[in-house]
C-alpha positions as CSV (number, residue, x, y, z in Angstrom):
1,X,78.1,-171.7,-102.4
2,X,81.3,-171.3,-104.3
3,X,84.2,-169.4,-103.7
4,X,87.0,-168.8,-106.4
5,X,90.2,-166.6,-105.7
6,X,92.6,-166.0,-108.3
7,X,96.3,-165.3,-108.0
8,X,96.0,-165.7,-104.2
9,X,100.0,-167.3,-104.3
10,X,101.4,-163.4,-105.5
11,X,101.3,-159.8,-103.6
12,X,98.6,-158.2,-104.9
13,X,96.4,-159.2,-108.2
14,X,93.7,-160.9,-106.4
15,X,89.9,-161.6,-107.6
16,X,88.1,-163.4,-104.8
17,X,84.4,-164.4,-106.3
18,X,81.7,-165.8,-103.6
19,X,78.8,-166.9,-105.5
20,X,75.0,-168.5,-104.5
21,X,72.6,-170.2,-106.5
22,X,70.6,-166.5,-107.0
23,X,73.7,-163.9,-107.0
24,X,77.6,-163.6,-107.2
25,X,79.8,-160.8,-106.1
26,X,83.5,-160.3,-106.5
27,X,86.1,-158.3,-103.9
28,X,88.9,-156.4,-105.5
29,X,89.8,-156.5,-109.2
30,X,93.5,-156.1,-108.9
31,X,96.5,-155.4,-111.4
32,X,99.7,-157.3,-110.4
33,X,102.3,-154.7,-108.8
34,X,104.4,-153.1,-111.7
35,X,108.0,-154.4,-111.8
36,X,106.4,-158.5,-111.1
37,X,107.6,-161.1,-113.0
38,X,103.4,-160.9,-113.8
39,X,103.8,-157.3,-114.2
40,X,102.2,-158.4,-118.2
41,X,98.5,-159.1,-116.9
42,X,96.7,-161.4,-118.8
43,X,93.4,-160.2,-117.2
44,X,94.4,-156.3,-118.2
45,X,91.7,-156.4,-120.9
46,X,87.8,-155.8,-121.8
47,X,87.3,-159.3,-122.7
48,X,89.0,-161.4,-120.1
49,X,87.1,-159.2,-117.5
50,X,83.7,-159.2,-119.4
51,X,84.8,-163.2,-118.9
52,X,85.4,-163.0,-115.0
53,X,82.1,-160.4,-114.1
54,X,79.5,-162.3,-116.3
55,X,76.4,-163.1,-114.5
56,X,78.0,-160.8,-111.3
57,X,76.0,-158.8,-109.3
58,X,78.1,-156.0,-108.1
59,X,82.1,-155.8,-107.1
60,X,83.7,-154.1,-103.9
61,X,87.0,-152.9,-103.7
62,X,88.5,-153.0,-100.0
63,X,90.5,-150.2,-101.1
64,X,91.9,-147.9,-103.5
65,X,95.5,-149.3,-104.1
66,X,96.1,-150.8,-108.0
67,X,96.6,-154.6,-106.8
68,X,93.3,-154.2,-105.5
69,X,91.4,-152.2,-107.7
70,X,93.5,-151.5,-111.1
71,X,91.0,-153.6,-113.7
72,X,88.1,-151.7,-112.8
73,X,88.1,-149.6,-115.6
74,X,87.6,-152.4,-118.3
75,X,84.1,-153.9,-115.9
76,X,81.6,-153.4,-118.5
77,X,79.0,-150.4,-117.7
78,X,75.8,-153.5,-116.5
79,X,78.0,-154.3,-113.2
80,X,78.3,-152.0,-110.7
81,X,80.9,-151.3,-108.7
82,X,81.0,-150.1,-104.7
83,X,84.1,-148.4,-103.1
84,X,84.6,-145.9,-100.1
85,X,83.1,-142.7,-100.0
86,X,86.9,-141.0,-99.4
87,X,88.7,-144.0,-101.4
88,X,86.3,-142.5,-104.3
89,X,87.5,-139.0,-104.2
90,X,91.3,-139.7,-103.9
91,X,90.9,-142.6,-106.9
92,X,89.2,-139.7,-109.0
93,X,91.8,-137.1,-108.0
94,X,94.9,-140.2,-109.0
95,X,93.1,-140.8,-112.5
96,X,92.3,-136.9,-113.3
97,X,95.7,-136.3,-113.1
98,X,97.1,-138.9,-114.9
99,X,94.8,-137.8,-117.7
100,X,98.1,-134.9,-117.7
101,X,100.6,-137.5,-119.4
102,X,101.9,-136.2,-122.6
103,X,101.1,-139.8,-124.5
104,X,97.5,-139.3,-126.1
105,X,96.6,-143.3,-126.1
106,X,97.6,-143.2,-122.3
107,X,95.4,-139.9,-121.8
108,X,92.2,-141.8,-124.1
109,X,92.9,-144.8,-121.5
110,X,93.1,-142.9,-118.2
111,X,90.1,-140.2,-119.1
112,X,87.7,-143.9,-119.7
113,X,88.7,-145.0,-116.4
114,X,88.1,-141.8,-114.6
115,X,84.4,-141.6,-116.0
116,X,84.0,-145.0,-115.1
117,X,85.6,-144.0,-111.4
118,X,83.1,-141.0,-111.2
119,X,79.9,-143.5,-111.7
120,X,81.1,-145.8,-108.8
121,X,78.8,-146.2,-106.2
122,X,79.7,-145.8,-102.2
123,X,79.0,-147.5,-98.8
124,X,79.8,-146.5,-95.5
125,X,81.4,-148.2,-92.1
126,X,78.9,-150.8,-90.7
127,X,76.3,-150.0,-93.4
128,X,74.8,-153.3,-95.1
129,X,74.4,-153.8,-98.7
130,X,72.5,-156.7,-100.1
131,X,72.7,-158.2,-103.6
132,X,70.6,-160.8,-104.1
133,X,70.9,-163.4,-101.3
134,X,74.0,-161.9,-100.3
135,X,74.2,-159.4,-97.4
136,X,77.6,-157.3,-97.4
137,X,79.0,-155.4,-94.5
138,X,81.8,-153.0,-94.9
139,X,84.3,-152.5,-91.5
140,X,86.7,-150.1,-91.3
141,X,90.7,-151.2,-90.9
142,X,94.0,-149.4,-91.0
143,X,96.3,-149.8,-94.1
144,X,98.8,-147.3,-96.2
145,X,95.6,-146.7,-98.2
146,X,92.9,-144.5,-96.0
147,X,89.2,-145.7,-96.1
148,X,89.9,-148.7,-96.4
149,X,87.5,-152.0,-95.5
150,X,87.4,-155.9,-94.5
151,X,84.2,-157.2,-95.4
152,X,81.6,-159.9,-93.5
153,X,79.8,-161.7,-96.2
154,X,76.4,-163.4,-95.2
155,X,74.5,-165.6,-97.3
156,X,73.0,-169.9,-97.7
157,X,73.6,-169.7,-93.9
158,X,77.4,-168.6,-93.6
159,X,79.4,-166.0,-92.7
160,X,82.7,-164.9,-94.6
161,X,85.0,-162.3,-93.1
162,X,87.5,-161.0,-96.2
163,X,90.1,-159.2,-94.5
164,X,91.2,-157.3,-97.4
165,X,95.1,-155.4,-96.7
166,X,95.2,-154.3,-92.7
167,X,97.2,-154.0,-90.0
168,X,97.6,-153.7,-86.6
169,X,100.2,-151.0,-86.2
170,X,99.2,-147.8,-87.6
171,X,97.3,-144.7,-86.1
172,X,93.8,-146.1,-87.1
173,X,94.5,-149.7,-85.8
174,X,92.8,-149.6,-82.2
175,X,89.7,-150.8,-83.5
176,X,90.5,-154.2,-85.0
177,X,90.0,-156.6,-82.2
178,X,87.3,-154.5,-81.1
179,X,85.6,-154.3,-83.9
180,X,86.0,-158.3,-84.8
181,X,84.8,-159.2,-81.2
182,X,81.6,-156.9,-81.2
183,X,80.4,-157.0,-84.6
184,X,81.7,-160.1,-86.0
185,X,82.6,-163.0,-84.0
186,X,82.8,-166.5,-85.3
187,X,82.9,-167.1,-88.8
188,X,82.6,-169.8,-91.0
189,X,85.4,-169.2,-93.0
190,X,88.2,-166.7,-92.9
191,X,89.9,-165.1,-95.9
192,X,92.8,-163.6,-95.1
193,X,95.8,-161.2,-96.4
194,X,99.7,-163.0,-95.6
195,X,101.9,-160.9,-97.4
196,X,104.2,-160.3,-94.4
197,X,104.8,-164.2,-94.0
198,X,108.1,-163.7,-96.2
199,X,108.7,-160.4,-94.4
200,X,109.3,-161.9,-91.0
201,X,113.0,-160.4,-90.2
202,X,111.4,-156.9,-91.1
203,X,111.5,-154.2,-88.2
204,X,108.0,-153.3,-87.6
205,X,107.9,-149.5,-86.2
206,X,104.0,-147.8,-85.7
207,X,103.2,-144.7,-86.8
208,X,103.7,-142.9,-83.8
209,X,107.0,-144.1,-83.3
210,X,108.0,-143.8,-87.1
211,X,107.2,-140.0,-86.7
212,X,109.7,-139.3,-83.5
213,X,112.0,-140.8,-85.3
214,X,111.6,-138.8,-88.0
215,X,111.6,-135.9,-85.4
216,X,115.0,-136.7,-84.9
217,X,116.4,-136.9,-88.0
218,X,114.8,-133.1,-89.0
219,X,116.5,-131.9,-85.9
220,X,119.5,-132.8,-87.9
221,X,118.8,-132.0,-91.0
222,X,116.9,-128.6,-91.9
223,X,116.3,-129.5,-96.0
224,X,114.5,-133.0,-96.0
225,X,112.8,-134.6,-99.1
226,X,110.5,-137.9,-98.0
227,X,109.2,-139.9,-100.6
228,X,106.2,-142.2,-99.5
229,X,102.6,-143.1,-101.4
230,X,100.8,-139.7,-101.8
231,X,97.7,-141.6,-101.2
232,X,99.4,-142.9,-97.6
233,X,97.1,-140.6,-95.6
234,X,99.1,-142.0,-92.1
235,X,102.4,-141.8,-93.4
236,X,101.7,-138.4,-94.7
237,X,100.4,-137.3,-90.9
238,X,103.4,-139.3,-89.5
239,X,106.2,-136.4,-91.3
240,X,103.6,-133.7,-91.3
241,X,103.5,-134.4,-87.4
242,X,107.0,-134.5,-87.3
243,X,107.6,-131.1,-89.7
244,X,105.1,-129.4,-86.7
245,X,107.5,-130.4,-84.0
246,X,110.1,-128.3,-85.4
247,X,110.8,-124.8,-84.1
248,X,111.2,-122.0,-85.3
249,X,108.4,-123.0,-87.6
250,X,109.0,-124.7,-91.4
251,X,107.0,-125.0,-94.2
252,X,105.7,-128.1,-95.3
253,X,105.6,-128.5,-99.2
254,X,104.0,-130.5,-102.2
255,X,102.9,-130.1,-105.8
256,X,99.3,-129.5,-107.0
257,X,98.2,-133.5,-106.8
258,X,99.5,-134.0,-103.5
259,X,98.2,-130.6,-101.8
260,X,94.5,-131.9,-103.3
261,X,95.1,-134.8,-101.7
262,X,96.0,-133.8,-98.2
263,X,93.1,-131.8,-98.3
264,X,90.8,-134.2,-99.2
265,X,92.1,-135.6,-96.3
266,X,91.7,-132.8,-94.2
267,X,88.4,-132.3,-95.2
268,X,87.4,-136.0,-94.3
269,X,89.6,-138.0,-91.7
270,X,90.9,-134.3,-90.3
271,X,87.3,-133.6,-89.3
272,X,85.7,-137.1,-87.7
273,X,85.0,-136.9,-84.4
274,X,85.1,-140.3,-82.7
275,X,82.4,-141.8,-80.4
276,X,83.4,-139.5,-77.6
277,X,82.7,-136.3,-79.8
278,X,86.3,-135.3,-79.7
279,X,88.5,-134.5,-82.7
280,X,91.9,-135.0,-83.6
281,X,94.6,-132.7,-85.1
282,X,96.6,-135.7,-87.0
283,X,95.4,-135.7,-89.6
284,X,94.4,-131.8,-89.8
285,X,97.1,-131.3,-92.1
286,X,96.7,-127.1,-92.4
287,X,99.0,-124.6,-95.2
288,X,100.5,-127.1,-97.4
289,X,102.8,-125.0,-99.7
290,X,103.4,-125.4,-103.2
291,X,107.0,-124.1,-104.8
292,X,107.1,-121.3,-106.8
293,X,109.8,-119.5,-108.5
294,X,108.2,-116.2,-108.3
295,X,107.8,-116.8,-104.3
296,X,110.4,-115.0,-102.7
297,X,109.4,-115.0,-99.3
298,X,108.3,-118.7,-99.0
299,X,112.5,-119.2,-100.7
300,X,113.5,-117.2,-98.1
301,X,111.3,-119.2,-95.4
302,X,112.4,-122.6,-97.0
303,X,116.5,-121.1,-97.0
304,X,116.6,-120.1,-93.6
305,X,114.4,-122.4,-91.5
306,X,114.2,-125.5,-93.5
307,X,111.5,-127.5,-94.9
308,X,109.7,-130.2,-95.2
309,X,109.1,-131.5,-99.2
310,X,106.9,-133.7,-100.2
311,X,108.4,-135.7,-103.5
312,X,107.9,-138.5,-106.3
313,X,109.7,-139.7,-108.5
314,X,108.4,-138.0,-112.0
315,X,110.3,-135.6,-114.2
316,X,108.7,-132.4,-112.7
317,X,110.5,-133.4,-109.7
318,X,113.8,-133.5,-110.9
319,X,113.0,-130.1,-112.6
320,X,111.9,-129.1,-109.6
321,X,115.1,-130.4,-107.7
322,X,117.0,-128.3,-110.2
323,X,115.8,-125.4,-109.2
324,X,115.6,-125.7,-105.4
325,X,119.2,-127.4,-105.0
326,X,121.1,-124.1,-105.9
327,X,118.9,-122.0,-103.4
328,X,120.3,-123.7,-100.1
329,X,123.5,-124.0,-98.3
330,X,126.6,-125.9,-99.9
331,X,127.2,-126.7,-96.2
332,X,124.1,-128.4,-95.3
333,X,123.1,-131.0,-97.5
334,X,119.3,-132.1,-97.9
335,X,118.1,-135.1,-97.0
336,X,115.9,-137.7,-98.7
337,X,113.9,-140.0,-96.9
338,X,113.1,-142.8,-98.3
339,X,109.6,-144.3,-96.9
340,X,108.7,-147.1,-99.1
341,X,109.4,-151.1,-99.4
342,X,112.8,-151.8,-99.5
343,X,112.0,-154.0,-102.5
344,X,111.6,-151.1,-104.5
345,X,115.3,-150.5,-104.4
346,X,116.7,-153.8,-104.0
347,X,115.1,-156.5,-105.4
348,X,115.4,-157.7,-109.0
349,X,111.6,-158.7,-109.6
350,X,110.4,-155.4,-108.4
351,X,113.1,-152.7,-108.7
352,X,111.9,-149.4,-109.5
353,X,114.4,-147.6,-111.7
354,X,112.6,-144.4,-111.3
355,X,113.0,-144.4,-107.5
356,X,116.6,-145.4,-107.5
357,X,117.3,-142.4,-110.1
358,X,115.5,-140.3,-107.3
359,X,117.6,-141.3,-104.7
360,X,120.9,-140.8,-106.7
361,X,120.2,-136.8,-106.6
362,X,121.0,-137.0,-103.3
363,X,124.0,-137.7,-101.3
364,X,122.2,-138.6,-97.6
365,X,119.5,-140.8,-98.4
366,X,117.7,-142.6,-95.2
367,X,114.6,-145.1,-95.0
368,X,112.5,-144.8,-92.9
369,X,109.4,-147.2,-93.5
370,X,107.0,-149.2,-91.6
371,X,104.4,-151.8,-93.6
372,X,101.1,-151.2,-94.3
373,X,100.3,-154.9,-93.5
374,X,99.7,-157.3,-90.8
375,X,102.3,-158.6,-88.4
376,X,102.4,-162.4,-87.6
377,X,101.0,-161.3,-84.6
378,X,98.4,-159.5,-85.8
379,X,97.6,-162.1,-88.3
380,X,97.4,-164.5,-85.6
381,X,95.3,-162.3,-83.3
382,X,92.8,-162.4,-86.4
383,X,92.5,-165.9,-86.6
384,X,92.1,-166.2,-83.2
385,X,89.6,-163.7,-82.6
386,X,87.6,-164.8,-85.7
387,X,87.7,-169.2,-85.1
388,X,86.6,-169.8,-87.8
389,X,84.6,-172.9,-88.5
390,X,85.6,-174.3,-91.9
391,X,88.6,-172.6,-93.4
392,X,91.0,-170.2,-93.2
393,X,92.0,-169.4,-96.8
394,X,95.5,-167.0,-97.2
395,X,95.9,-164.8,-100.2
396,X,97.6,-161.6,-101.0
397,X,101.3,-163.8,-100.3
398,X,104.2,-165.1,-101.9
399,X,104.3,-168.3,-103.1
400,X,106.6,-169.9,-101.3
401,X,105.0,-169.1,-97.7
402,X,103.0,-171.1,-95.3
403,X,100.5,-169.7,-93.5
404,X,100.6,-172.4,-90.7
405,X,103.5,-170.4,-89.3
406,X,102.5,-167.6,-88.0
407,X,101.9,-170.3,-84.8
408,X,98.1,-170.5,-84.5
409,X,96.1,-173.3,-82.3
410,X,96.6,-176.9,-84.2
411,X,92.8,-177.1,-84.7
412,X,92.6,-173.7,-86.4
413,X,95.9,-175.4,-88.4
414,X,93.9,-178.0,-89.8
415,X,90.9,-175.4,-91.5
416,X,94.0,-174.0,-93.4
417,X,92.8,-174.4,-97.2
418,X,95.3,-173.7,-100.1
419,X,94.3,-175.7,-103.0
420,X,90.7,-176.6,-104.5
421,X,88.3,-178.7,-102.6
422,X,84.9,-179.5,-101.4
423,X,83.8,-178.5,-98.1
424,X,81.3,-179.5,-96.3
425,X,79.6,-181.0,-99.1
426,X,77.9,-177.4,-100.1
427,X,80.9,-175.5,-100.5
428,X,82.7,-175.1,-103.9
429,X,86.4,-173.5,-103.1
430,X,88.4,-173.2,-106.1
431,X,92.0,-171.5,-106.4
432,X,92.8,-170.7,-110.3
């Protein structure tokens, strides 16, 4: 068996290729993050994936985020590729509307990929898939991307348990030991997401406790803004929670994309019943309103009891923002929360311009942002539960990092594999 992972020393970007003597499949096809150092991918191209897939017999993304799946569009048409049922709608939505951009190469570029995304095939929680010698389960984790997957890999006698992005924090994270204990168990080898190994000093809130905090600050303010991933189905439920709590009653607002998206949500996540038959309003996420000039009354409703908007950081927004500043109060100024990375804003590799012209509308601007990745401790609780046999291997981290400190048992130490080797005598890793 051989493994290869490329990029695995960089947030987001990875390839991870595990390969028999009768089949091959790869996990995630990743861009690097815009804004990177990397940000000019030498893998963004037809050929130098044709290169990478050749002689592959299927790829699965864990998720729809574009460090994890943002090549897929240049995989020639012979390989096919598996992703969520609900990751698939919401990556269709993304590339239908970015078919909308005004420059006609990008439009060209975007329409191919969402043709391409509209042939993927699905799989479902728990389901097996087999290529070849290779059986493939998908397992449901939380992350700031819903429908999202680790996957247990069996094949030549081994079992592989990829990790993909998770965490332990959010609304959907009660399964994860659970899950890892009664399905998986003991693996052979472990591949596993670090990226919060250089985020140590950050203040971890979950979900539950991000949205009474956002309780509070609406309480305060009656005009807030939040700006967060429109794909971030729990973050989205974490201010929509929060907008509900409010009394009297305020509208919650978005434009066309995002009200498609939250009810693709609705639709799916808003509607699954868990084991015990019982539903759950969170993520139920009802009227979602979209601004109109011509709409007096929901003007009115916004003027006098506040609101809740939805925004991003596009030219129709500050359009938008034109128009809707006027309409309220000189005495109560809006608020803009801010529930992203902090790296966004003030870090030199991966400043976003666009987000820090946002937040220059506005003259009370708050974050408010928990990760969509794994604590130490939850990394820790991973390795732990999993023990696994041969290696643990890291990816999805910065460079400079070390995986040995997140404090796991000395043994499990020891199976920590960063750089090319043998193992075992009939296992090929390789890091490119």
């Amino acid at each position: 068996m051989q493994i290869t992972i490329h990029r695995a020393t960089q947030i987001g970007g990875q390839i991870t290729r595990i390969s028999t003597a009768h089949a091959s499949i790869i996990i995630d096809l990743g861009h690097n993050l815009p804004n990177r150092a990397e940000d000019e991918d030498v893998y963004d191209n037809d050929r130098a994936i044709a290169r990478i897939t050749e002689g592959c017999s299927a790829i699965l993304y864990t998720h729809y985020h574009g460090d994890h799946i943002g090549l897929f569009h240049h995989v020639p048409d012979s390989v096919p590729q598996y992703i969520g049922e609900v990751a698939k709608q919401v990556i269709c939505r993304k590339y239908k509307q970015l078919c909308f951009l005004p420059n006609e190469s990008d439009q060209c570029k975007y329409q191919r990929a969402l043709k391409t995304a509209s042939r993927m095939h699905t799989f479902h929680e728990k389901q097996p898939l087999r290529f070849g010698d290779i059986l493939v389960t998908p397992y449901f984790v939380s992350h700031s991307a819903y429908d999202a997957y680790m996957f247990l890999i069996e094949a030549e006698g081994k079992r592989i348990l990829h990790t993909g992005d998770f965490r332990g924090h959010g609304y959907l994270s009660k399964g994860l030991l659970p899950t890892i204990q009664k399905y998986i168990g003991q693996v052979d080898l472990l591949i596993i997401e670090g990226t919060m190994l250089a985020r140590k000093d950050e203040t971890i809130l979950t979900e539950t406790a991000l949205s009474q905090k956002a309780t509070e600050l609406m309480k305060k303010h009656k005009y807030v803004f939040v700006h967060c991933s429109s794909t971030d189905m729990e973050r989205l439920a974490s201010f929509k929670n929060a907008t509900r709590n409010m009394f009297p009653q305020r509208p919650l607002l978005a434009d066309d994309y995002q009200k498609d998206i939250l009810d693709i949500f609705s639709a799916t996540a808003g509607e699954k019943r868990s084991s015990m038959g019982r539903s759950s309003s969170c993520f139920k996420f009802g009227t979602i309103y979209t601004y109109r000039d011509w709409n007096i009354k929901l003007k009115e409703w916004m003027a006098e009891n506040g609101f809740t908007m939805f925004v991003r950081a596009s030219d129709k927004f500050h359009i938008l923002l034109d128009r809707i500043l006027p309409i309220l109060p000189i005495e109560e100024k809006p608020l803009l929360i801010y529930s992203m990375w902090e790296g966004y804003i003030n870090r030199d590799d991966t400043r976003n311009e666009e987000y820090i012209k946002l937040q220059e509308r506005f003259t009370d601007v708050i974050q408010l942002h928990t990760s969509g990745h794994a604590t130490i401790d939850a990394l820790r609780n991973v390795c732990i539960s999993t023990n696994p046999r041969f290696a643990i291997l890291p990816i999805h981290r910065d460079k400079e990092t070390n995986f040995s400190s997140i404090d796991i048992p000395p043994l499990l130490q020891e199976r920590i594999v960063t750089t090319s080797r043998k193992l075992n005598n009939d296992l090929d890793i390789e890091f490119i």
